[in-house]
C-alpha positions as CSV (number, residue, x, y, z in Angstrom):
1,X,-68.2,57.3,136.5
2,X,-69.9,54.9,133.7
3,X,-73.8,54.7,134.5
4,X,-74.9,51.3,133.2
5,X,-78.6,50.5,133.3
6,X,-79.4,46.6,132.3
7,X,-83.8,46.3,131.1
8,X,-85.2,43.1,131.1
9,X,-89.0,42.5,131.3
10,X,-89.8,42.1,135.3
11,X,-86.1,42.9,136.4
12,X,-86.7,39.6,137.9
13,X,-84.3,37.1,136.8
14,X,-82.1,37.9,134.1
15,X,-81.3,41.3,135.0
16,X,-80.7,40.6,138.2
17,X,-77.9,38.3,137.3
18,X,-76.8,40.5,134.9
19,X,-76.3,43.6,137.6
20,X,-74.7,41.4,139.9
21,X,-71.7,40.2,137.2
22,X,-71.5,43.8,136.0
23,X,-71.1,45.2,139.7
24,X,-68.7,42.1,140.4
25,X,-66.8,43.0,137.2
26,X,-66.4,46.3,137.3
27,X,-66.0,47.0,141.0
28,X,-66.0,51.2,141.5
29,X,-65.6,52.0,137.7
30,X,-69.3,52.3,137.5
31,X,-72.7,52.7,138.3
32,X,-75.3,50.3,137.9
33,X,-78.9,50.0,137.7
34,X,-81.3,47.3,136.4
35,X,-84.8,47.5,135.4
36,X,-88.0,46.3,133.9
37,X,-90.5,47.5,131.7
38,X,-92.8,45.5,134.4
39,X,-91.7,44.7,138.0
40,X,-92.4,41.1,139.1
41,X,-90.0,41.0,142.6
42,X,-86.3,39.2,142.3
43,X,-86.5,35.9,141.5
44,X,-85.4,33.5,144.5
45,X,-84.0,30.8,141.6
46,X,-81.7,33.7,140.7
47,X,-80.7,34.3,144.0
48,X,-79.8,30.9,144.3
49,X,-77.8,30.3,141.3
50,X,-75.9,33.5,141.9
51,X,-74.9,32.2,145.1
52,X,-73.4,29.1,143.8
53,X,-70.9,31.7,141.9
54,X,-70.5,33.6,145.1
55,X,-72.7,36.6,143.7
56,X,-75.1,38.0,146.2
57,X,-78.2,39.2,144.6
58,X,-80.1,38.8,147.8
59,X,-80.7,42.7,148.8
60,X,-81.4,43.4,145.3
61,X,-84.5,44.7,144.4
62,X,-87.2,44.8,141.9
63,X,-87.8,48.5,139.8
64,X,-89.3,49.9,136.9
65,X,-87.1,51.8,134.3
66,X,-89.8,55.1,134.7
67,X,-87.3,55.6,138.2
68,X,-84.2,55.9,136.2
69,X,-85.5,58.3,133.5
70,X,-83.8,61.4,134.7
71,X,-80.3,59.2,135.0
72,X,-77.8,60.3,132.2
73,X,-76.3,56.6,131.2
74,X,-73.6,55.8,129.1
75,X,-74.9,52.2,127.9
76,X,-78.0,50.7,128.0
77,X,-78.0,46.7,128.1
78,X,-81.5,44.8,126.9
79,X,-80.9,41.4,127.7
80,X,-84.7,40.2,126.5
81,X,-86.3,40.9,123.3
82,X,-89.5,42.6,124.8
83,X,-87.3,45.2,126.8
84,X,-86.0,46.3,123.6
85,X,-89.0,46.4,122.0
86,X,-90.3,48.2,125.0
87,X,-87.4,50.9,126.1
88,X,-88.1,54.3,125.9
89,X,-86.4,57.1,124.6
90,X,-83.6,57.9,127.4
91,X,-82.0,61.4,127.0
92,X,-78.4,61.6,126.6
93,X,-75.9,59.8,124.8
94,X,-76.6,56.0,126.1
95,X,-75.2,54.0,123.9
96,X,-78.1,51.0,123.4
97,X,-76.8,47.0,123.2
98,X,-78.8,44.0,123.0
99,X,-78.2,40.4,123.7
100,X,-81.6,38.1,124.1
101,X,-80.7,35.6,126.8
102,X,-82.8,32.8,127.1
103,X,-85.5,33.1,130.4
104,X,-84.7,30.4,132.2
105,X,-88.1,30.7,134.6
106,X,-90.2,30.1,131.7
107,X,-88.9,26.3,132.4
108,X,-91.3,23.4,133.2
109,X,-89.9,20.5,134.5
110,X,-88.0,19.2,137.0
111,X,-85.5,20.7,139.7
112,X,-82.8,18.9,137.5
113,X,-83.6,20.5,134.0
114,X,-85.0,23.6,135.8
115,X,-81.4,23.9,137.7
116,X,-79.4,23.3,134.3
117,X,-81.6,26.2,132.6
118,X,-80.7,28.7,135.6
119,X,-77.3,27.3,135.2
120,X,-76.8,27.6,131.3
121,X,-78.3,31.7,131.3
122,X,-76.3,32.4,134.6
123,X,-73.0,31.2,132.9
124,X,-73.7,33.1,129.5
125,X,-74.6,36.6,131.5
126,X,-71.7,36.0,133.2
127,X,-69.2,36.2,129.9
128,X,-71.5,38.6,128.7
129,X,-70.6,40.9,131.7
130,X,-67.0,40.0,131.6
131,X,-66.6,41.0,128.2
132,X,-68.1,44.2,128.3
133,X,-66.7,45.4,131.2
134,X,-62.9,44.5,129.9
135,X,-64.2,46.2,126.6
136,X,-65.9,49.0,127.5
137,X,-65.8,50.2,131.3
138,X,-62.2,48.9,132.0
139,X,-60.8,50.7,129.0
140,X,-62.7,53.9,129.5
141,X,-61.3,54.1,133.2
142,X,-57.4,53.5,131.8
């Protein structure tokens, strides 16, 4: 089984999204985890836009990578800058790869624009996602 752990700064938003796509995507071919470097709860604008893709996020919750240090992973996935300035060293052979998605709760303005930013990271975590797991997990389990 792949162990896939996704760090983000609070494991709050874009994580979350991220965990739920990867779960969705890969079904049973692996395990996954997400993380933060801090933990500031899921966010409830996440939840939401995950729903409108029919992604349940809802029982996630919010954890600090220190919990997963013992875990032997096969990829780690920093989808901010300040995780992968942040991640420890992880023993093993975890293979490390970045991709800075915007954080669409650092937004101010209205529901509309605020929406559209949840929106516009949501859609680009989810062909993230897609792609790795057709690239990586789905051709390792073959």
């Amino acid at each position: 089984m792949t162990n896939i752990l996704v760090l983000c700064t609070g494991n709050s938003c874009r994580s979350q999204m991220a965990e739920g796509y990867l779960k969705h995507f890969a079904q049973d071919t692996a395990t996954i985890y997400s993380a933060g470097v801090e933990t500031h709860g899921v966010n409830p604008r996440a939840i939401a836009i995950m729903k409108e893709d029919d992604i349940d996020i809802s029982n996630h919750t919010s954890n600090n990578l220190e919990e997963y240090l013992d875990i032997n992973f096969d990829y780690i996935l920093t989808v901010c800058d300040h995780a992968k300035e942040k991640c420890p060293f992880f023993p093993g052979k975890a293979e490390r790869l970045h991709y800075n998605f915007f954080d669409p709760s650092k937004i101010d303005g209205t529901e509309e624009e605020i929406h559209a930013a949840f929106t516009k990271t949501r859609n680009e975590i989810k062909t993230y996602c897609k792609n790795f797991v057709e690239k990586t997990v789905l051709n390792l389990s073959n």
